[in-house]
C-alpha positions as CSV (number, residue, x, y, z in Angstrom):
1,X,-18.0,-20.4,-51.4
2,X,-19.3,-18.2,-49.2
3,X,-21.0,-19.2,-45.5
4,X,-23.6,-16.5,-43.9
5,X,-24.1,-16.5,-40.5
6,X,-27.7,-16.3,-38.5
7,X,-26.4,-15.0,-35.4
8,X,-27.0,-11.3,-34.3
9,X,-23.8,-9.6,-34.1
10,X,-24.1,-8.9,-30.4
11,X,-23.7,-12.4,-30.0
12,X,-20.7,-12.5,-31.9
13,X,-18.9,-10.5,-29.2
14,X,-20.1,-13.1,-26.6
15,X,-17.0,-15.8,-25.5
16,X,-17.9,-19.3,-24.2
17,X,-21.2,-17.8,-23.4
18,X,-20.2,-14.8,-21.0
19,X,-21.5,-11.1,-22.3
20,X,-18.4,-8.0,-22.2
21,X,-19.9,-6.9,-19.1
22,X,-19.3,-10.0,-17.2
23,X,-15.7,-10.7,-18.8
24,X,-14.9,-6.8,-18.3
25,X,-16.5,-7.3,-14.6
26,X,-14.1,-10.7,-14.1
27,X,-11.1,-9.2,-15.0
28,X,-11.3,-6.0,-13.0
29,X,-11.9,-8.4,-10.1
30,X,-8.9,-10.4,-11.1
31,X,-6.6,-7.6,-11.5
32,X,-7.6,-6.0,-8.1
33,X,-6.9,-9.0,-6.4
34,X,-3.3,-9.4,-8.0
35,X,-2.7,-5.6,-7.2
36,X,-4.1,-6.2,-3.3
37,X,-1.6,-9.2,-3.0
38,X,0.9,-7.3,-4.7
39,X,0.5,-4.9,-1.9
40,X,0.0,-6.4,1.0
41,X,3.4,-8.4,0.5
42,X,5.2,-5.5,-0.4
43,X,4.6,-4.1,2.8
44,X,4.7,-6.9,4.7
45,X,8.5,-7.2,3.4
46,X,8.7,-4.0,4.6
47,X,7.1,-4.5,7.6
48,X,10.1,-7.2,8.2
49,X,12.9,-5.3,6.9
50,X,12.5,-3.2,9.7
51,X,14.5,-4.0,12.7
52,X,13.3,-3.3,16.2
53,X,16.4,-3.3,18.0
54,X,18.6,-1.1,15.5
55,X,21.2,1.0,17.2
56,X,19.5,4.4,15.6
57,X,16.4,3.4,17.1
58,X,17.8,3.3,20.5
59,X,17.2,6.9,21.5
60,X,13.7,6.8,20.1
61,X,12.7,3.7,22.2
62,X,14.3,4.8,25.1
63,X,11.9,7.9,25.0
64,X,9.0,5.6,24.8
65,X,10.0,3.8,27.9
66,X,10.3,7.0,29.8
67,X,6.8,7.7,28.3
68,X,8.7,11.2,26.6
69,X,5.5,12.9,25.0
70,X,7.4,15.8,23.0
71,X,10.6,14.6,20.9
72,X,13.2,17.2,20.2
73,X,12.2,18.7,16.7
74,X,14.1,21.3,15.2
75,X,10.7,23.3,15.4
76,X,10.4,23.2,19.2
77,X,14.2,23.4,20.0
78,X,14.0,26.7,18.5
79,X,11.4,27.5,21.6
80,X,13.8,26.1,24.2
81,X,15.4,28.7,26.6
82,X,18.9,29.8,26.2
83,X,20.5,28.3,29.4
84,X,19.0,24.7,28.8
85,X,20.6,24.7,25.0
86,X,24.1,25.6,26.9
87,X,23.7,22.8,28.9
């Protein structure tokens, strides 16, 4: 036996009452968030994995305090005179 439905085939494709558009709109909105959150604690973690007090970051913070605006570069030691590089 045989059933025939009455519905209109568009609202075959609706689920629990919600069109594509709105499901398709949800889950975008879903999936951003996760990937935001994914993010954000990735660089958080990241953010704390760095320490502030690590030995190779001694030279670079000791610039700071002396308020150092240039830091030797390869590039601009190049430019340096002859007798300071001696020195």
């Amino acid at each position: 036996m045989t059933t025939v439905s009455s519905q209109a085939p568009s609202a075959a494709l609706r689920v629990k009452g919600r069109s594509p558009l709105e499901w398709a709109m949800r889950r975008a909105s879903i999936g951003l968030a996760i990937l935001v959150v994914t993010i954000a604690g990735a660089a958080w973690l990241l953010y704390a994995a760095i320490e502030p007090d690590a030995d190779g970051n001694a030279d670079a913070q000791a610039a700071l305090r002396k308020g150092a605006a240039v830091v030797a570069t390869p590039a601009n030691a190049a430019t340096e005179p002859a007798s300071s590089a001696r020195q």
